[in-house]
VEXSEPA-448337 format. One record per residue (C-alpha): x, y, z; residue in one letter. Coordinates in steps of 0.25 Angstrom, whole numbers, plus 5000, padded with zeros to 4 digits. Example, Ala and Ser with C-alpha at 12.3 -4.5 7.8 and 13.67 -1.06 7.14 Angstrom:
504949825031a;505549965029s;
***
This chain:
495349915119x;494149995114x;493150075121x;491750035123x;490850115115x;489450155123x;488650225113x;487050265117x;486350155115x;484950155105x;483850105108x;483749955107x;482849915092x;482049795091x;482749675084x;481949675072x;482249795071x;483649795070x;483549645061x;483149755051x;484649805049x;485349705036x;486649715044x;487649675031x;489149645028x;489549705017x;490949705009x;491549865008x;491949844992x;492350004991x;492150115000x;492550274997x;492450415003x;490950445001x;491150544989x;490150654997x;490550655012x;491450655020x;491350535031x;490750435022x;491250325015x;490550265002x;490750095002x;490350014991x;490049885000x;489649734993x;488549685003x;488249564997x;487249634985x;487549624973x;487549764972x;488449794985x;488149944991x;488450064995x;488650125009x;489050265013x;489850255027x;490350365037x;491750315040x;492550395032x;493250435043x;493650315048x;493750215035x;494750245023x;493550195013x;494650105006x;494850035020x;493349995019x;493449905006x;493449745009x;492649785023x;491649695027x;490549775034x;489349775042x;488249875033x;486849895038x;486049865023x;484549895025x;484950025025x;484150105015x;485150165006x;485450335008x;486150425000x;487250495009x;487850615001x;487650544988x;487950394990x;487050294992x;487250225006x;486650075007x;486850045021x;487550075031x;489049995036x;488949975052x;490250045060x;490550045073x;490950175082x;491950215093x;491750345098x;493250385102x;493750455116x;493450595115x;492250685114x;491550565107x;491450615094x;492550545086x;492550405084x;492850285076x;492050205068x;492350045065x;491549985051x;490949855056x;491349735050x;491649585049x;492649515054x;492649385042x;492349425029x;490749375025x;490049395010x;489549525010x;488049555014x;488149445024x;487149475035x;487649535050x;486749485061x;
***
């Protein structure tokens, strides 16, 4: 059985607010190691768009990029786009995080995903 996690709790944010994030499933089509650091991880994702797009995540540690592809996951997509050393990042794939027993500075991370297959770009309310 798992642990329960009790992270510090933020403030709480108005609803309208938080219906300002495009919470999005989107389809991993091809990730690899991000070509200029070391933790991240460059995934070509289809989000619906006819163009798809382009995220930069720091999982490397925990995800073999080629273990990613056909993943359906969750991506915050109103993000404005940043450069992260060099590649363009358009959003930002949600992962959840266990801190580990210890001196709490390892943990794991868990991508969040769907549990059906749904078209990609479909909304997460």
């Amino acid at each position: 059985m798992a642990t329960t996690a009790n992270p510090e709790a933020l403030p709480s944010i108005p609803f309208d607010l938080f219906a300002k994030l495009d919470l999005r499933v989107a389809t991993v089509k091809a990730a690899e190691p991000h070509p200029n650091a070391d933790r991240l991880i460059k995934v070509q994702l289809d989000d619906g768009t006819p163009e798809g797009r382009q995220v930069c995540a720091g999982i490397k540690a925990w995800y073999d990029p080629a273990s990613l592809v056909g993943k359906q996951v969750v991506i915050v997509a109103n993000l404005e786009p940043r450069t992260i050393r060099g590649e363009v990042s358009q959003g930002m794939i949600l992962a959840a995080s266990e801190v580990l027993p210890g001196d709490g500075t390892e943990r794991n991370v868990f991508v969040l995903s769907v549990d059906k297959p749904v078209p990609p770009g479909s909304k997460v309310s």
